[in-house]
C-alpha positions in Angstrom: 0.0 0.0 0.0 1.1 3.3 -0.3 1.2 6.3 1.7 -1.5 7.6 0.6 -3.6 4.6 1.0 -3.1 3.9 4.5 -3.6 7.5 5.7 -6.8 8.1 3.9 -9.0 5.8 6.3 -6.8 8.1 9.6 -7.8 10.9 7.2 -11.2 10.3 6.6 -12.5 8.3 9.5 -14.6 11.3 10.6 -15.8 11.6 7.1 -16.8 7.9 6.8 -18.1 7.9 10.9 -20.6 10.6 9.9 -21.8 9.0 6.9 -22.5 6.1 8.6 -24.8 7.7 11.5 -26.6 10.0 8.6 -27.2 7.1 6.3 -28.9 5.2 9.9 -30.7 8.1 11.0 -31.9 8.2 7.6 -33.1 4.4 8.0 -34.4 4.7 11.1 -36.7 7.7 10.4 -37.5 5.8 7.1 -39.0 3.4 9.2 -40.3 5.4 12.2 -42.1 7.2 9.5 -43.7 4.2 8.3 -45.4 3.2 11.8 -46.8 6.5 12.0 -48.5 6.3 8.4 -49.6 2.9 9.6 -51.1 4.3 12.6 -52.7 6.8 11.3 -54.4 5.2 8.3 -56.2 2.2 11.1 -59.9 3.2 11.4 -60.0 1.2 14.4 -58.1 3.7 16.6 -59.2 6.9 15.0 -62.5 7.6 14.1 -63.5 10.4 11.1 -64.3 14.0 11.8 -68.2 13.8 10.9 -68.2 10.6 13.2 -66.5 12.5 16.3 -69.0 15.3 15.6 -72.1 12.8 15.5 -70.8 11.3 19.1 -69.3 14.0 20.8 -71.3 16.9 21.7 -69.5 20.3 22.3 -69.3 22.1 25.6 -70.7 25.1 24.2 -73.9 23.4 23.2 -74.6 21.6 26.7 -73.5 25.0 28.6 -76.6 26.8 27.1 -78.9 23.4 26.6 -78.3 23.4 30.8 -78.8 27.0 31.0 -82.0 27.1 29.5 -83.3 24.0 31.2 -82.4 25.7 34.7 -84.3 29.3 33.4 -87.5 27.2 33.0 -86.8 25.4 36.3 -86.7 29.1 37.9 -90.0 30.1 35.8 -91.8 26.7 36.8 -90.6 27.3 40.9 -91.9 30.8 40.6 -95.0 29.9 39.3 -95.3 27.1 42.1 -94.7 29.9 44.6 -97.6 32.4 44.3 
């Protein structure tokens, strides 16, 4: 070998070191990335927008569906009173 050739891996080792750990981050996020579109395409776990809206009623709704049950409440005890 010559000179060259056996001072190009002391040379380059750094060069060739940070390849490697790209190249498996690279992999690994390749597959991580894969899981997640796996996850997120199962219907069993996630359920559709118009489905969430059809089970899950918003606070907003109930807050004034309470409030206006308790004003006729008030109206009915009033009533009772006189």
């Amino acid at each position: 070998m010559t000179v060259q050739q056996t001072s190009f891996l002391k040379n380059n080792i750094f060069n060739l070191s940070t390849l490697f750990a790209v190249l498996g981050f690279i992999i690994y996020q390749a597959r991580w990335q894969e899981k997640v579109d796996v996850h997120i395409n199962d219907k069993s776990m996630h359920q559709e927008f118009k489905e969430q809206v059809q089970i899950f009623v918003p606070r907003i709704e109930l807050d004034s569906k309470f409030k206006s049950i308790s004003d006729q409440l008030d109206r009915i005890e009033k009533k009772l009173d006189k």
